[in-house]
Structures are given as C-alpha cells and as structure tokens.
C-alpha positions in Angstrom: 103.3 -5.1 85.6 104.3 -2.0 87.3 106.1 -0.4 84.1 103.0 0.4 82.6 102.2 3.1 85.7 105.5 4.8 84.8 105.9 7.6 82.9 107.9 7.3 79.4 111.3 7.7 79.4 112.7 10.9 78.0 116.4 10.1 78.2 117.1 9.8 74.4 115.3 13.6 73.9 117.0 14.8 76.5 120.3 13.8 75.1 119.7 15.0 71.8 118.7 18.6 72.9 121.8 18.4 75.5 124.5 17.5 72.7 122.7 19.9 70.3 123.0 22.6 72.5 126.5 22.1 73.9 127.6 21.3 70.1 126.3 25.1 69.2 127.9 26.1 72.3 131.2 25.3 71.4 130.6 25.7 67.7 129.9 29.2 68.2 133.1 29.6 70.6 135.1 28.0 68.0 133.4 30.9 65.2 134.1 32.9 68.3 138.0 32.0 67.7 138.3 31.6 63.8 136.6 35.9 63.8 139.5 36.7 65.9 141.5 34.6 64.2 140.6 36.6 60.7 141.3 40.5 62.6 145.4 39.1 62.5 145.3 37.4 65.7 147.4 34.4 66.8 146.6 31.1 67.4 147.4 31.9 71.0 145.9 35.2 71.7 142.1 34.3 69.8 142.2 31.5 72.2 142.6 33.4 74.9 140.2 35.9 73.7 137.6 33.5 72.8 137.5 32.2 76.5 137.3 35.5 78.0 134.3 36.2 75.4 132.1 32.9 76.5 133.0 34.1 79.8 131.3 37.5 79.4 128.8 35.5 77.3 127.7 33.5 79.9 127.8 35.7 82.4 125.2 38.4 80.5 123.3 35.5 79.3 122.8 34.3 83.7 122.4 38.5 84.3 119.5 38.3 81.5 117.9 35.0 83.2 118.2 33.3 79.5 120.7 30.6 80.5 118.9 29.2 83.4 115.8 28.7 80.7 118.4 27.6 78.3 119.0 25.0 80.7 115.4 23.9 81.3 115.6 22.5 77.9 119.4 21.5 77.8 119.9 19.9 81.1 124.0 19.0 80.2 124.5 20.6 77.3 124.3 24.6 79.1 127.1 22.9 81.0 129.9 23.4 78.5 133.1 23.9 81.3 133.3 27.5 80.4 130.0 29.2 80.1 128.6 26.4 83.1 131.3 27.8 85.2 130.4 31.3 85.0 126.7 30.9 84.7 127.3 29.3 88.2 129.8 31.9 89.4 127.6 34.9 88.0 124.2 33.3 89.2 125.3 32.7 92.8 126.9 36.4 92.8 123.4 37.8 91.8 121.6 35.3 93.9 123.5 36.6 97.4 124.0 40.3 96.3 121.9 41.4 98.8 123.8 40.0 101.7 126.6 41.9 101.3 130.3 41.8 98.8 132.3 39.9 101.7 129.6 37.3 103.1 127.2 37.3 100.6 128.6 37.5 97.1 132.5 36.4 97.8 131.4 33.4 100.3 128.8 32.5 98.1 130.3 32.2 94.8 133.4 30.7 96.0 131.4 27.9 97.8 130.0 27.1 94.4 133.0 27.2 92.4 135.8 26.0 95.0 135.5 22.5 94.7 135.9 22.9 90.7 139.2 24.4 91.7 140.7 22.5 94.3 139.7 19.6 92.1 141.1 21.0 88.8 144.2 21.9 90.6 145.0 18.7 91.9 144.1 16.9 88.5 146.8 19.4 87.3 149.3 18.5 89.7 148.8 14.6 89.2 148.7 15.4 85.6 152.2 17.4 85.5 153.7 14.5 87.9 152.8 12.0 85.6 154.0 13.5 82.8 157.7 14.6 84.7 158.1 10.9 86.2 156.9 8.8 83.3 156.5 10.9 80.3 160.1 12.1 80.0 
C-alpha cells in the first residue's frame, strides 16, 4: 500500500549515465595512451604519461568546478580511481586553502586521501605475499 507514496526508482538511469560516463572516462585515457603511443612512445612510458595526464585532467576539471557537476549527473562513474582520486585531492586542497599550506591544505587533503593509501598499500602487501608464498 505504501509503495505507491514512494517516489520512482531511478537506479537503472543512474547506472546507465554512471557506466556511460566512466566508459568515456577511460575510453578517452586509453586514446589518451594510443596518441602517445603514435609520437614513438613505449608501452611503458604512454602509460605512465597517460596517468599523469588524467591526473592533471582531473585536477583542472575540480579547479574549473566542471567535475563536481559532472558528478551530479554521474554519481559512480566521475569516480574512475584516477581522476576520482585527484578530484578529491585537488577539491579538498582548494576547499581548505584558506586555512593555511600546513593545517589547511596538507591536513586536509591527506585526511581525504589517506585511507585510499593505507588501504591500497596493505592490499599491496597481502597481494605480493600471496603471490611470494603460493604463487611461486
């Protein structure tokens, strides 16, 4: 009885504009790769060059306020690993500018962020044990 009070669901929309928008996320990070890729550049180095692009990406896109309306409409999807990590970095920095470099945008930004590494680092750690004791 009470179902017909709620709202509509919007789940299946949301997922569509959230893989839509993280698939051209990392579609254009992987035309990011192939450009560099077609200047002469390794496998290796257009990786790395690729990341530290989306990086930058991401970064001017939080400075510009377009990724934070970007994620309005994407929930997820703006949350690719490497642009969602320095949207969050980047946002938080600008956020807490005014307090200061040491209390404001250091403390601030690492608060944010340092779970994803202490996390990611142990995952790495329990990842290269696995792979030393039982993978050998």
């Amino acid at each position: 009885m009470s179902g017909r009070y709620a709202p509509k669901s919007k789940t299946p929309l949301n997922c569509l504009k959230a893989f839509l928008v993280g698939g051209a996320i990392c579609a254009g990070g992987q035309g990011i790769k192939e450009l560099y890729m077609s200047l002469g550049l390794g496998d290796d180095d257009a990786s790395t060059l690729c990341s530290v692009s989306l990086i930058i990406i991401g970064i001017l896109l939080t400075a510009l306020h377009i990724y934070s309306r970007l994620g309005k409409h994407a929930g997820a999807g703006s949350l690719v690993p490497i642009t969602g990590f320095a949207n969050a970095m980047a946002s938080a920095a600008i956020e807490f500018r005014s307090e200061g470099f040491v209390t404001g945008v250091g403390a601030k930004m690492f608060s944010i962020s340092g779970p994803v590494i202490v996390y990611g680092s142990l995952a790495a750690e329990i990842y290269g044990l696995i792979v030393l004791f039982f993978l050998k």
